[in-house]
C-alpha positions as a LaTeX table, in Angstrom:
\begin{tabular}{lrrr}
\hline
Residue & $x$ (\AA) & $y$ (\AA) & $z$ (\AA) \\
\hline
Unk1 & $-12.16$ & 5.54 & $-5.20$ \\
Unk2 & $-9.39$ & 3.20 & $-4.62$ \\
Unk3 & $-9.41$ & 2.47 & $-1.18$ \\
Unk4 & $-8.43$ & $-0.44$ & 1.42 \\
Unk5 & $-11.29$ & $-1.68$ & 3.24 \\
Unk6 & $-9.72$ & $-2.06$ & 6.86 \\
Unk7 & $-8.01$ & 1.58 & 6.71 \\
Unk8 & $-9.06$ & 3.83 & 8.87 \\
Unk9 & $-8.48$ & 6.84 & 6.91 \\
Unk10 & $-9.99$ & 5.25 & 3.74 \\
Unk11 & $-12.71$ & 5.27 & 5.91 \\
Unk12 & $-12.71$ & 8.74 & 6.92 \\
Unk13 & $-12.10$ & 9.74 & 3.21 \\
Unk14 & $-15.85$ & 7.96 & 2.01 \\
Unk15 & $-17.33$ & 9.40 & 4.92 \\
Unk16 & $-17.93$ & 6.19 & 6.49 \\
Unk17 & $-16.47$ & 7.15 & 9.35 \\
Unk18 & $-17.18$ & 10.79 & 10.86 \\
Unk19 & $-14.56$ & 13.10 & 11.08 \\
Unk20 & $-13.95$ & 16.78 & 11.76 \\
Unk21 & $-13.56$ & 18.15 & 7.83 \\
Unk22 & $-11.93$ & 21.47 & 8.21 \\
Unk23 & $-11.21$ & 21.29 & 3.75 \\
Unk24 & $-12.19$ & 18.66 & 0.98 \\
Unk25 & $-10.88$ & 18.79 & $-2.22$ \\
Unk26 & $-11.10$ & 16.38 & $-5.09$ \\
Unk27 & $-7.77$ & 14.32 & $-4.31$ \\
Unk28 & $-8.09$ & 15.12 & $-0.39$ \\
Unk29 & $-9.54$ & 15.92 & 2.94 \\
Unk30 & $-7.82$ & 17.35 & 6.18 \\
Unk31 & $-9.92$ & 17.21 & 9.23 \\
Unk32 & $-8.80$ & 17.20 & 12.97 \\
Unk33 & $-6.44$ & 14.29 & 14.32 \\
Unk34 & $-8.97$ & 12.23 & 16.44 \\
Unk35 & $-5.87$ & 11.72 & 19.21 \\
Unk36 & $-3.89$ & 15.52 & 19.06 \\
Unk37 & $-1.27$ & 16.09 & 19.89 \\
Unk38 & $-2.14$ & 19.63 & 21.06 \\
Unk39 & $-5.04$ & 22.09 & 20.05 \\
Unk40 & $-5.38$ & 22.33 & 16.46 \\
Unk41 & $-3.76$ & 19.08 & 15.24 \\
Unk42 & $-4.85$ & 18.05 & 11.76 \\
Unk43 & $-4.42$ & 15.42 & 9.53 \\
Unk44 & $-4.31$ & 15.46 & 5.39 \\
Unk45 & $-5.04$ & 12.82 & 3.68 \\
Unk46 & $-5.69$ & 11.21 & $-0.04$ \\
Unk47 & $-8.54$ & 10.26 & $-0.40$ \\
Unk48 & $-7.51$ & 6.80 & $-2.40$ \\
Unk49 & $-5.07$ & 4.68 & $-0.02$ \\
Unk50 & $-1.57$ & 5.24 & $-0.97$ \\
Unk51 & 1.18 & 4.10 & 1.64 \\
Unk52 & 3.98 & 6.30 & 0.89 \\
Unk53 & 4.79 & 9.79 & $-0.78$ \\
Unk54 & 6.38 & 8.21 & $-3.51$ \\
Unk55 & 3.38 & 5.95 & $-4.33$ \\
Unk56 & 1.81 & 9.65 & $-4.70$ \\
Unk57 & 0.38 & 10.66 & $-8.24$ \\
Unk58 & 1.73 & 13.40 & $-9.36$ \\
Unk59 & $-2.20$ & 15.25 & $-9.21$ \\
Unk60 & $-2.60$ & 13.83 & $-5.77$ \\
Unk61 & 0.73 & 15.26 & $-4.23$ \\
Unk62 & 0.12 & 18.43 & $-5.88$ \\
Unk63 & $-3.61$ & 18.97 & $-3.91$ \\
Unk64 & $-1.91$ & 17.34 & $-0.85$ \\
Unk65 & 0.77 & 20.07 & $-0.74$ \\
Unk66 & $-1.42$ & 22.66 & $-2.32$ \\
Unk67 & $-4.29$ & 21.98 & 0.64 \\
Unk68 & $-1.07$ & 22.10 & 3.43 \\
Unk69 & $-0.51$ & 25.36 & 1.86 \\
Unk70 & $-4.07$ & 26.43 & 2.26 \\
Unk71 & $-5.02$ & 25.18 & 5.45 \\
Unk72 & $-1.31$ & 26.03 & 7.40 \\
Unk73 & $-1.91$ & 29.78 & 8.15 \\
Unk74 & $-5.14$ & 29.09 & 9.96 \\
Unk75 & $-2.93$ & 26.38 & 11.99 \\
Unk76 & $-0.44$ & 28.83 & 12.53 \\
Unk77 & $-2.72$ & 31.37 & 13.40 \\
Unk78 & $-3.80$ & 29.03 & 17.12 \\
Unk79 & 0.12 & 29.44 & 18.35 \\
Unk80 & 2.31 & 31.46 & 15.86 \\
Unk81 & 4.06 & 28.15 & 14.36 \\
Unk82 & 3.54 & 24.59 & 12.79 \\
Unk83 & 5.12 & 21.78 & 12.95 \\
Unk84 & 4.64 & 20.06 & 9.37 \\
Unk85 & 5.50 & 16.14 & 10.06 \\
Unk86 & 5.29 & 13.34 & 7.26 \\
Unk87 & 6.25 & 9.43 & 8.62 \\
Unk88 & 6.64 & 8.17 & 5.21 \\
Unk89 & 7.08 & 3.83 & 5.92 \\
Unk90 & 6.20 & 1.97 & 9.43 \\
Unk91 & 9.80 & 2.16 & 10.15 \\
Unk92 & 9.87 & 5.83 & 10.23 \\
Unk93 & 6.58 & 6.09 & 12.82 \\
Unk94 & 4.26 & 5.94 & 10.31 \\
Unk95 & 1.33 & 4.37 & 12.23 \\
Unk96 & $-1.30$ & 4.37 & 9.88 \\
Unk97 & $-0.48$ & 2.88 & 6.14 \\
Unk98 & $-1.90$ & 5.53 & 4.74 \\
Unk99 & 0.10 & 9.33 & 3.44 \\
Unk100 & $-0.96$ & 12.17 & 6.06 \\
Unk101 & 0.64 & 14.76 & 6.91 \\
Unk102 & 0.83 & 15.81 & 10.23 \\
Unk103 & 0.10 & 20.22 & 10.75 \\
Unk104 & 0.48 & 20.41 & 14.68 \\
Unk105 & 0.52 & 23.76 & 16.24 \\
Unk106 & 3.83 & 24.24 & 18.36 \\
Unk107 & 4.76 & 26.60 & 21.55 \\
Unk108 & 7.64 & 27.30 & 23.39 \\
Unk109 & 6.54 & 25.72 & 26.10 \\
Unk110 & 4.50 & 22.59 & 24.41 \\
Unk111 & 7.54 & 19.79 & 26.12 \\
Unk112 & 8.23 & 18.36 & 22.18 \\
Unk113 & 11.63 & 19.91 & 20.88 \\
Unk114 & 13.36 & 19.87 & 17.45 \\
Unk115 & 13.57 & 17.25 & 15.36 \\
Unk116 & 16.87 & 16.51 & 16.14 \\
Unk117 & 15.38 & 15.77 & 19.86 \\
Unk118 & 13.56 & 12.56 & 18.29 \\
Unk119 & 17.16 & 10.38 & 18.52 \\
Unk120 & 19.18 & 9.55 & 20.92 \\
Unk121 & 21.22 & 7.61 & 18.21 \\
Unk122 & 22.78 & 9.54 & 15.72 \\
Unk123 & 25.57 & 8.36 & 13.20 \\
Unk124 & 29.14 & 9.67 & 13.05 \\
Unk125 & 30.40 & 9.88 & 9.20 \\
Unk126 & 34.05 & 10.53 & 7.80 \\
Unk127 & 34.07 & 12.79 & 5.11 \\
Unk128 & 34.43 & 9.73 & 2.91 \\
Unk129 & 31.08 & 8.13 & 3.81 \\
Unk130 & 29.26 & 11.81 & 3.23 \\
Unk131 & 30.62 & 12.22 & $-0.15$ \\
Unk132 & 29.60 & 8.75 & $-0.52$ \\
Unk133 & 26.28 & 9.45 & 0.60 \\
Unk134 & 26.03 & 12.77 & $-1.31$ \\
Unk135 & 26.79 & 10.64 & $-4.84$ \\
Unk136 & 24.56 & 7.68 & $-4.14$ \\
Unk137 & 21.58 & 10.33 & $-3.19$ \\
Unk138 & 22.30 & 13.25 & $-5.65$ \\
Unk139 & 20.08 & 13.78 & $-8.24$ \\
Unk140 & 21.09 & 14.78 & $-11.73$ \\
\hline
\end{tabular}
């Protein structure tokens, strides 16, 4: 196991550290978020320390999104809805340095909102700078 020695999760991953396993695969583990944010929150994790998605094996991000996949309808089943949240980079709220993704159960009346709730900042674009945007992102 590739790990980093001061990461928590890396930690939680050899089973150094306790945690609340609700599945273990191979490539991952998803147990309860130590600090939820409501009833239900859990975490998924690789079990080698990889900072972003795109630092993700191709076999890791597979059994990442495969065990979402697997473990979401039980979330869902606490409330009636998930929220599915990545911070991928510390500049996006990624607290940890380590991929997890985030399966919190929502309700109307929980107090978080949309996404779109999350900034009070947003940009304005011309059509230029969209199209722009659009060719510098597009894939081929």
């Amino acid at each position: 196991m590739v790990n980093d020695l001061e990461c928590i999760f890396c930690k939680i991953a050899s089973k150094e550290i306790p945690a609340k396993i609700l599945i273990e695969t191979e490539l991952c583990v998803g147990f309860l978020d130590a600090f939820p944010l409501a009833k239900g929150h859990a975490l998924i994790i690789p079990k080698n320390h990889y900072e972003k998605i795109q630092d993700l094996p191709a076999d890791v991000n597979n059994e990442i999104f495969s065990t979402v996949h697997k473990l979401i309808s039980r979330i869902d089943s606490l409330t009636g809805a998930t929220l599915v949240a990545i911070h991928n980079g510390k500049d996006s709220g990624q607290e940890i340095p380590h991929v997890h993704v985030h399966l919190i159960p929502r309700s109307k009346d929980d107090s978080a909102g949309a996404v779109h709730s999350m900034f009070s900042k947003t940009p304005e674009l011309s059509e230029s700078e969209i199209d722009e945007l659009c060719t510098k992102l597009r894939i081929s």
